[in-house]
LOLO-528924 format. One record per residue (C-alpha): residue number from 1; x, z, y; residue in one letter. Coordinates in steps of 0.5 Angstrom, whole numbers, plus 2048, in hexadecimal, padded with zeros to 3 digits. Layout:
- resi; x; z; y; resn
- NUM; X; Z; Y; A
...
***
This chain:
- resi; x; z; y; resn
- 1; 983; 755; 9EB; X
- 2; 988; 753; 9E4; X
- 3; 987; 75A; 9E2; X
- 4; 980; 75A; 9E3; X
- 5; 97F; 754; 9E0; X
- 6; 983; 756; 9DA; X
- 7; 97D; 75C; 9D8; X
- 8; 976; 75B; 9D5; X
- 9; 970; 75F; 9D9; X
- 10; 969; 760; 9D7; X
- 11; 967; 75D; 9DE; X
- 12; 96A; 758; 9E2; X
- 13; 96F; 75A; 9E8; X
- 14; 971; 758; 9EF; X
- 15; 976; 75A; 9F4; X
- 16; 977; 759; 9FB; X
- 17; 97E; 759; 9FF; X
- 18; 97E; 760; A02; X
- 19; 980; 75F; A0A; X
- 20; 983; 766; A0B; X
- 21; 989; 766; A03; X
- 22; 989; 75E; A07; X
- 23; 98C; 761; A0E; X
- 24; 98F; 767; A0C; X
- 25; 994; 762; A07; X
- 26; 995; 75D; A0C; X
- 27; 997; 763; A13; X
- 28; 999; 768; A0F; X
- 29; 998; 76F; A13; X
- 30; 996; 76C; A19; X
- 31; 990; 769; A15; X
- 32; 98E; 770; A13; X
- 33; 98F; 773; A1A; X
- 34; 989; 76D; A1D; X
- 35; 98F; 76A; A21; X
- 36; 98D; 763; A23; X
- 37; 98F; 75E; A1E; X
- 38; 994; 758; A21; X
- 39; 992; 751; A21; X
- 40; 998; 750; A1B; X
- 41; 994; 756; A18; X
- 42; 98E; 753; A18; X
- 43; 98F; 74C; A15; X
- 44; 992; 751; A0F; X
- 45; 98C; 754; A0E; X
- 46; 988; 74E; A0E; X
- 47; 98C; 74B; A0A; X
- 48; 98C; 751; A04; X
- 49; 985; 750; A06; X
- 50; 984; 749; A04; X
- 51; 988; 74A; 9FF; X
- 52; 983; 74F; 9FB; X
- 53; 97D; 74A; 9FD; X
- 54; 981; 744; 9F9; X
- 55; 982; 74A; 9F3; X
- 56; 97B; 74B; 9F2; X
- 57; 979; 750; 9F7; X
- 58; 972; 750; 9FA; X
- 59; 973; 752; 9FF; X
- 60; 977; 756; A05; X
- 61; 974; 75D; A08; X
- 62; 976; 761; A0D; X
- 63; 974; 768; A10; X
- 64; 974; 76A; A17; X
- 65; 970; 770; A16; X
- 66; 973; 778; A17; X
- 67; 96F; 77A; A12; X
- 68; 975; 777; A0D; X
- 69; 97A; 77B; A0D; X
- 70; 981; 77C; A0A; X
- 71; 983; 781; A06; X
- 72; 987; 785; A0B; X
- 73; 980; 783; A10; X
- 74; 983; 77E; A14; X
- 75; 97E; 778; A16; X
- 76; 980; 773; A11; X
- 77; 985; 76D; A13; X
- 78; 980; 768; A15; X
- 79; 97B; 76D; A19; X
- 80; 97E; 769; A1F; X
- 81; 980; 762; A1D; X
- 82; 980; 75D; A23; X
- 83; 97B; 757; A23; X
- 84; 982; 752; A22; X
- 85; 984; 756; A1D; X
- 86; 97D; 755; A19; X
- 87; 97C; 74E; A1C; X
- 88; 983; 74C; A19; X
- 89; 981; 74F; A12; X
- 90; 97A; 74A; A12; X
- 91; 97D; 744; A15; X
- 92; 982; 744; A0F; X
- 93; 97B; 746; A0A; X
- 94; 979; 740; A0D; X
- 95; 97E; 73C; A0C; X
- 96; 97D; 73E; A04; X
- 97; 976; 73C; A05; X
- 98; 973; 742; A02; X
- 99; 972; 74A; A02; X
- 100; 96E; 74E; A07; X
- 101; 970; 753; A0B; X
- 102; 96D; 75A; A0B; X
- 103; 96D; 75F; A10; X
- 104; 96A; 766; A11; X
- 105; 96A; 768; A18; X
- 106; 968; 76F; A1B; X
- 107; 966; 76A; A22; X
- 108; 967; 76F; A27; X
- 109; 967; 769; A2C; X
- 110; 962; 765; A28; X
- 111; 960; 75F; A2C; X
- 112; 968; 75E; A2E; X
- 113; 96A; 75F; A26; X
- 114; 964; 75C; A24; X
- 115; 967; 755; A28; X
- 116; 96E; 757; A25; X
- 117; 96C; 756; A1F; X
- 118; 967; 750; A21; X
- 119; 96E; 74C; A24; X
- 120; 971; 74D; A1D; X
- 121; 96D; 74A; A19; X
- 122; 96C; 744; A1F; X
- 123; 973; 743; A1E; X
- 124; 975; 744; A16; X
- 125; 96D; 741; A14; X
- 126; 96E; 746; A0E; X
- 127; 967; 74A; A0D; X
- 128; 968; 751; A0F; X
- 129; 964; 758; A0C; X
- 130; 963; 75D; A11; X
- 131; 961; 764; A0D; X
- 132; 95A; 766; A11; X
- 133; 959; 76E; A12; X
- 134; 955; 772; A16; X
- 135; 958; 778; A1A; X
- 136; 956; 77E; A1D; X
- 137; 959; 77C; A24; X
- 138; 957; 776; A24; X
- 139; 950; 776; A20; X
- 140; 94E; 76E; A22; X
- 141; 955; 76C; A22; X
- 142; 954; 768; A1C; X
- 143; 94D; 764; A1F; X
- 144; 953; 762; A23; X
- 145; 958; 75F; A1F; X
- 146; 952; 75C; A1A; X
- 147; 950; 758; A20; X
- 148; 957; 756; A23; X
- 149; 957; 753; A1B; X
- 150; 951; 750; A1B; X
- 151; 953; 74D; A21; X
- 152; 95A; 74A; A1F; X
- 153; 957; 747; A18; X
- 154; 952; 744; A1E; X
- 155; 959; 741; A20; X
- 156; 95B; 73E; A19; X
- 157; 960; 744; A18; X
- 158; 960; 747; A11; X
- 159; 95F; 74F; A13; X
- 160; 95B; 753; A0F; X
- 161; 959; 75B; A0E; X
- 162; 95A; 760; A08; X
- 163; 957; 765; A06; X
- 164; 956; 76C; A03; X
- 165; 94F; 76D; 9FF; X
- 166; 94F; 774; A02; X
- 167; 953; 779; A06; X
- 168; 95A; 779; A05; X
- 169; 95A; 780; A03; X
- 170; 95F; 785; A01; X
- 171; 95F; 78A; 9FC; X
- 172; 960; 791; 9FC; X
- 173; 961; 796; 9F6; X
- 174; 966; 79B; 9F3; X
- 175; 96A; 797; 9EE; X
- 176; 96A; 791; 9F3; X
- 177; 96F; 790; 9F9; X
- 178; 96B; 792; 9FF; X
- 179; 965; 798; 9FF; X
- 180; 962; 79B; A05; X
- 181; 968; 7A1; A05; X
- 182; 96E; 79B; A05; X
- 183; 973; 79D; A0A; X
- 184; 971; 7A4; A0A; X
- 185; 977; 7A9; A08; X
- 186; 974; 7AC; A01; X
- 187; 972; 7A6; 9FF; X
- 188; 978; 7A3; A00; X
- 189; 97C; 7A8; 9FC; X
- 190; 977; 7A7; 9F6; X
- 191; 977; 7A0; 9F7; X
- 192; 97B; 79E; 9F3; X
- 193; 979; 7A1; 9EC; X
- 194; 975; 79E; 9E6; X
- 195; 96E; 7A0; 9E7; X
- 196; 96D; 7A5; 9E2; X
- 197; 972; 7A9; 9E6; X
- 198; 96F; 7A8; 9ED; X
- 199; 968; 7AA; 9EA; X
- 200; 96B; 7B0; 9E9; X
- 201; 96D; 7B2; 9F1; X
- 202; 967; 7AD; 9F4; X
- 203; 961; 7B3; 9F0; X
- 204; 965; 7B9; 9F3; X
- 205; 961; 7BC; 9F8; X
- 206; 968; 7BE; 9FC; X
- 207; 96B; 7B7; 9FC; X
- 208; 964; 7B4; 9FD; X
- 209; 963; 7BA; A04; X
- 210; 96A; 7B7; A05; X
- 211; 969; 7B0; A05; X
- 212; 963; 7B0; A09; X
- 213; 968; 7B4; A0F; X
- 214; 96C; 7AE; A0F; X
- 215; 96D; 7A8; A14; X
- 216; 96F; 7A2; A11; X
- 217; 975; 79F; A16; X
- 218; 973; 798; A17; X
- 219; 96F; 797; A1B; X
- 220; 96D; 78F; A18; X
- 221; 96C; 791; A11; X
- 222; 968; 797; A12; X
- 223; 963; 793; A16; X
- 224; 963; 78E; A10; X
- 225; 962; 794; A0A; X
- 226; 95E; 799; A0E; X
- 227; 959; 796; A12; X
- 228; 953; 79A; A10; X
- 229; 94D; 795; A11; X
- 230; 951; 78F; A0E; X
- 231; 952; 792; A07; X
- 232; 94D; 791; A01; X
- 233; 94E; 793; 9FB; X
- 234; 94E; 78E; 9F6; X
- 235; 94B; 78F; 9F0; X
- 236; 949; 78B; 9EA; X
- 237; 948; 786; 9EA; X
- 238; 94C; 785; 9F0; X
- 239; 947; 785; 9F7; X
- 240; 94B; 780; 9FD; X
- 241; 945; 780; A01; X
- 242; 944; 787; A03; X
- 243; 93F; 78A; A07; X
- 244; 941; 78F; A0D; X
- 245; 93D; 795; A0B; X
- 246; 941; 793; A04; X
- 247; 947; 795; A08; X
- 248; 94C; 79C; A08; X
- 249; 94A; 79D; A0E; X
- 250; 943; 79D; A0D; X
- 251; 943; 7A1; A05; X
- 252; 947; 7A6; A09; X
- 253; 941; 7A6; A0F; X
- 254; 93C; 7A7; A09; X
- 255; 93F; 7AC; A05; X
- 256; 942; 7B0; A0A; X
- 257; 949; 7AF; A09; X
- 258; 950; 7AD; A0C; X
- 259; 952; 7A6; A0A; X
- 260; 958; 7A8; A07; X
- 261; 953; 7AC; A02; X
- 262; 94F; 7A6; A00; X
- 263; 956; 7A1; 9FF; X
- 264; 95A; 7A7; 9FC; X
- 265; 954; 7A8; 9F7; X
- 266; 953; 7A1; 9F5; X
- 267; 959; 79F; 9F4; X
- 268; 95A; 7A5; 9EF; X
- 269; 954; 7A1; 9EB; X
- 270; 955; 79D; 9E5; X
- 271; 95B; 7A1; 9E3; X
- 272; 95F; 79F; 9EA; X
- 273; 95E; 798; 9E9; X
- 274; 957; 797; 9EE; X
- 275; 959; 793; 9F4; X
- 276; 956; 792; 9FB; X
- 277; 956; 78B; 9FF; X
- 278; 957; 78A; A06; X
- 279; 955; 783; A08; X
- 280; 95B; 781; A0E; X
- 281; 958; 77A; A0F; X
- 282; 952; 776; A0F; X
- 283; 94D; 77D; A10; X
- 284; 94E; 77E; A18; X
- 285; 945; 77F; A17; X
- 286; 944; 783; A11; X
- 287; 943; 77D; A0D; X
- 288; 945; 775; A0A; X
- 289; 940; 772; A0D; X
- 290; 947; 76F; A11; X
- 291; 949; 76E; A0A; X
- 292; 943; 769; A09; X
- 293; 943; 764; A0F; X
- 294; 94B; 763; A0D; X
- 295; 94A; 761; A06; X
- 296; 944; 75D; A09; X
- 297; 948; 75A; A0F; X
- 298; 949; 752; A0C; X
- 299; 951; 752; A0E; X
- 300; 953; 759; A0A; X
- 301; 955; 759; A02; X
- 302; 953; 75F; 9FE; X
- 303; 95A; 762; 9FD; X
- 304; 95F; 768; 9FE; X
- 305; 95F; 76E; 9FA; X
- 306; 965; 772; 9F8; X
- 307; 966; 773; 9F1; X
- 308; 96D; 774; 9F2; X
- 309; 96F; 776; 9F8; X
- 310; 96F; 77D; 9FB; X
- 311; 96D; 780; 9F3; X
- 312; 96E; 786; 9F5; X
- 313; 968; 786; 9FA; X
- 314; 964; 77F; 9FA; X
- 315; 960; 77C; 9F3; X
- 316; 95D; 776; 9F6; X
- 317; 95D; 771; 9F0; X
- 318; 956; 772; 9EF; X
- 319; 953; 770; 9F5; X
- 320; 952; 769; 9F2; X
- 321; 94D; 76D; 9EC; X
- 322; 94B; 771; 9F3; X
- 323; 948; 76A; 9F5; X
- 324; 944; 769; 9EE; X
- 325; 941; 770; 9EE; X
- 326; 941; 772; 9F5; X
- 327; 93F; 76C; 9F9; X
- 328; 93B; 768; 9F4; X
- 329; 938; 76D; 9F0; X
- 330; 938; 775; 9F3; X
- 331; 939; 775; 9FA; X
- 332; 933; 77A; 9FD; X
- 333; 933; 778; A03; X
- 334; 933; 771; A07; X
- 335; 933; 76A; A04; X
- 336; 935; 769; 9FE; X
- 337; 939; 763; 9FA; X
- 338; 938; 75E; 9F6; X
- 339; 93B; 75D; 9EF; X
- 340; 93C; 757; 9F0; X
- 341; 940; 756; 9F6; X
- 342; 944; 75D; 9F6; X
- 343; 946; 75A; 9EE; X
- 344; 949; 753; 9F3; X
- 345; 94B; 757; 9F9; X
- 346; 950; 75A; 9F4; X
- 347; 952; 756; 9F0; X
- 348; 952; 74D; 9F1; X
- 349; 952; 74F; 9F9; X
- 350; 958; 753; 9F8; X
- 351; 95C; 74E; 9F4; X
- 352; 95B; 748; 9F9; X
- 353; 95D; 74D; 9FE; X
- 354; 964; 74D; 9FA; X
- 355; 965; 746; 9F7; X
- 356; 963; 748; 9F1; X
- 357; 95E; 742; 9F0; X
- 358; 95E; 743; 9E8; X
- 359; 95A; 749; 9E8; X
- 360; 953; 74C; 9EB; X
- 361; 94E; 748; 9E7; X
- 362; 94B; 748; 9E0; X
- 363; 94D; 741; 9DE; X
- 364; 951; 73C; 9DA; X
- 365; 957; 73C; 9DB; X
- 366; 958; 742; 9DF; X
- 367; 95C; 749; 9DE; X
- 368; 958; 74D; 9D9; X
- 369; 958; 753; 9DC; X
- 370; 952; 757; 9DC; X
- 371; 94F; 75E; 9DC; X
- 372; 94A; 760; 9D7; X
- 373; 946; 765; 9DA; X
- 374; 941; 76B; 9D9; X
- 375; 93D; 76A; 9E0; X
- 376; 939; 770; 9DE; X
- 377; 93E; 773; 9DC; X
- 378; 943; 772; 9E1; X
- 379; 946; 77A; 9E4; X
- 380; 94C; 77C; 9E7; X
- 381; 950; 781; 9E5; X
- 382; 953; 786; 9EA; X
- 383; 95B; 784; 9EB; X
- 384; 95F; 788; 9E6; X
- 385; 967; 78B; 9E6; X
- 386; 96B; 787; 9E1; X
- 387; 973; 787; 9E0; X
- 388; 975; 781; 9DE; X
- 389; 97A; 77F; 9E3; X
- 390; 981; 77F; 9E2; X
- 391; 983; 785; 9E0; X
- 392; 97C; 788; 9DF; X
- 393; 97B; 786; 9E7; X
- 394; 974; 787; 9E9; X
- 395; 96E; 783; 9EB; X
- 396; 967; 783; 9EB; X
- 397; 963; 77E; 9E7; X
- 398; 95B; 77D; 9E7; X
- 399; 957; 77C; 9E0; X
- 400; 950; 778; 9E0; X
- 401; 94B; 777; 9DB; X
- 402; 947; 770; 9DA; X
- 403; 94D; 76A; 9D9; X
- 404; 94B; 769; 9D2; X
- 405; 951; 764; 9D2; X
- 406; 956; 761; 9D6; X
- 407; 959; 75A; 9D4; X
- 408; 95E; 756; 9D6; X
- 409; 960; 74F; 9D6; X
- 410; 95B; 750; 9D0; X
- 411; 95E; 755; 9CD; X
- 412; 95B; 75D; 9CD; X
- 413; 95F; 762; 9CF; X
- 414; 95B; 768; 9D1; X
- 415; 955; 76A; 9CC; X
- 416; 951; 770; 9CF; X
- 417; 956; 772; 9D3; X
- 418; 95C; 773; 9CE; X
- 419; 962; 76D; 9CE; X
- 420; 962; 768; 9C8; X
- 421; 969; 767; 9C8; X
- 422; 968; 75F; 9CA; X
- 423; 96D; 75D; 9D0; X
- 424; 96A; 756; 9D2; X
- 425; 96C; 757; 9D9; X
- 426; 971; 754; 9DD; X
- 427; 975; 754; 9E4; X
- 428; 971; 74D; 9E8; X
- 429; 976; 74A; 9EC; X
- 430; 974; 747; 9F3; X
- 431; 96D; 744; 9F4; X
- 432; 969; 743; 9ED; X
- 433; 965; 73B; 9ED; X
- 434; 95E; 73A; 9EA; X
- 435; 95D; 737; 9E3; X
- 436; 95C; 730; 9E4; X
- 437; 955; 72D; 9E7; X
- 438; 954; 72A; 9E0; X
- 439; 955; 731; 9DC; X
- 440; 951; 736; 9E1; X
- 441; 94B; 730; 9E0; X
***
């Protein structure tokens, strides 16, 4: 936090003590084999846990979800973590008095995760966030859960709900980590060059014939890439609410063609950098209209989108944009949103959720940080591959068109998009107060 502290920013930055470093540092290899943590380990656990509170982080989240994996792709450390284990790292948040816990969760047995969780929070009384999604097994699973958190706040137990302004979806392409020919044989030969060098191989008919003949060997992961009817091509501007006969597997149907055909072919547009979605939550009906009743539910924030983890194959930093031009302004179908709701929704009812009291509102005496915005204007970029990670390492980022200027703390740090130079941001260290009665009169 010091050395995070030392460092000017173009916009204030949070941290939350990470529950898988925490149990690996306190249990060792025992902590990484998901090996029950001892009472002696968890009042280690929890006093690093406190500790980090008392420094300044916002919060303490964990991950009990299989989709969060390891390098090797071992579940992660925490996948399985005891209820003591997580009630003894909020009772010692609780005894700090500050900090919320966050929790995603896969809720295979939801009723009985659900009162896990519940038992926590009656024990710590921190406020707890639990990643809202729907999936495919269990498409009104997250009704459930929703209800469940209405009822705990019924009871006076701080739960909320986050969610995603759109599908959590991956991105497939030629230059990116995953394609709908990941794992199969020939492509991991290839897999490794520039994308110069690929495009060679990839428009040889005997490669291509070649390819085409493969399986891929995890079955896991060909599900993921090679499912026909839940691939779309992306396009630009990007289009995260496809339809079904926008699908791979529909083009193919109407053109005649195999499904291999029609994603091979796409992807070689645009010079091999075209990119195909494949919505993996929150689509289990085709649409967002699942998305649309989370966002209006009165116990969720507007939240989540990874912009920078799983770079190489998800882009979702601009799903607070997606909620300004799809909900309010473009959606074709359903109900749209209000301008003025979605902007609070965003932003005044997310800082109250942290602590953050000193931000949200347009007044004297609170934070100047403010999007200056082209509303007309307002268009997403397709997600493009840069190399600016350590050692030329690869991410994707997403441009938009239509934020006039970014100011913070009063400062303007982006112009139309392109960086001032201005670093008024700073690391915020524990709950922010609001300014004083007196001052935001």
């Amino acid at each position: 936090m010091d050395a995070l502290e030392a460092r000017p920013y173009d916009l204030d930055i949070a941290a939350q003590v990470p529950h898988s470093p925490v149990r690996v540092f306190v249990m060792g290899q025992r902590g990484v084999e998901r090996e029950p943590a001892t009472e002696a380990d968890n009042a280690a656990m929890a006093e690093l846990a406190a500790a980090g509170i008392r420094a300044g982080a916002l919060g303490f989240s964990t991950s009990r979800t299989l989709n969060h994996k390891t390098l090797d792709g071992r579940p992660i450390p925490t996948l399985t973590a005891a209820e003591d284990e997580l009630t003894a790292i909020g009772a010692a948040m609780g005894s700090v008095g500050a900090g919320w816990l966050q929790v995603i969760s896969d809720f295979v047995d939801l009723d009985e995760e659900f009162a896990m969780l519940r038992r926590v929070v009656e024990r710590c009384r921190r406020p707890l966030a639990i990643t809202i999604l729907q999936v495919d097994r269990a498409p009104d699973g997250w009704r459930r859960i929703l209800d469940h958190i209405a009822e705990a706040n019924r009871d006076g137990l701080p739960i909320i709900g986050q969610t995603l302004t759109r599908a959590t979806g991956v991105l497939l392409g030629f230059e990116i980590s995953i394609n709908p020919f990941s794992g199969r044989p020939s492509w991991e030969a290839i897999a490794h060059l520039p994308l110069a060098k690929k495009l060679e191989t990839l428009r040889q008919p005997a490669f291509r014939a070649r390819l085409f003949a493969e399986e891929c060997a995890n079955a896991s992961l060909a599900r993921r890439v090679s499912s026909w009817d839940r691939l779309y091509p992306l396009g630009t501007p990007p289009n995260y609410e496809p339809t079904d006969e926008q699908s791979v597997a529909a083009i193919a149907a109407r053109e005649g063609k195999t499904p291999e055909d029609v994603a091979y072919d796409y992807l070689l547009e645009r010079n091999g950098k075209a990119l195909l979605y494949r919505p993996v939550s929150n689509y289990s009906e085709g649409s967002l209209d699942a998305v649309g009743e989370m966002l209006r539910h009165p116990n969720t924030l507007v939240s989540l989108g990874d912009g920078g983890a799983h770079v190489g194959m998800l882009c979702d930093a601009s799903a607070f944009t997606y909620m300004l031009s799809h909900w309010v302004r473009d959606r074709a179908t359903g109900e749209r949103m209000s301008l003025p709701w979605a902007v609070k929704r965003m932003t005044r009812d997310n800082a109250l959720a942290l602590g953050l009291d000193d931000r949200g509102l347009l007044r004297p005496g609170y934070k100047a940080d403010l999007n200056v915005i082209d509303y007309d204007r307002l268009t997403l970029h397709c997600p493009e591959p840069v190399y600016d990670l350590p050692a030329g390492g690869r991410r994707l980022i997403q441009r938009a068109e239509g934020y006039v200027a970014t100011v913070v703390a009063g400062a303007p740090v982006y112009r139309d998009g392109e960086a001032t130079g201005a670093l008024p941001g700073r690391l915020l260290r524990g709950p922010q107060p609001g300014p004083q009665a007196g001052a935001a009169a």
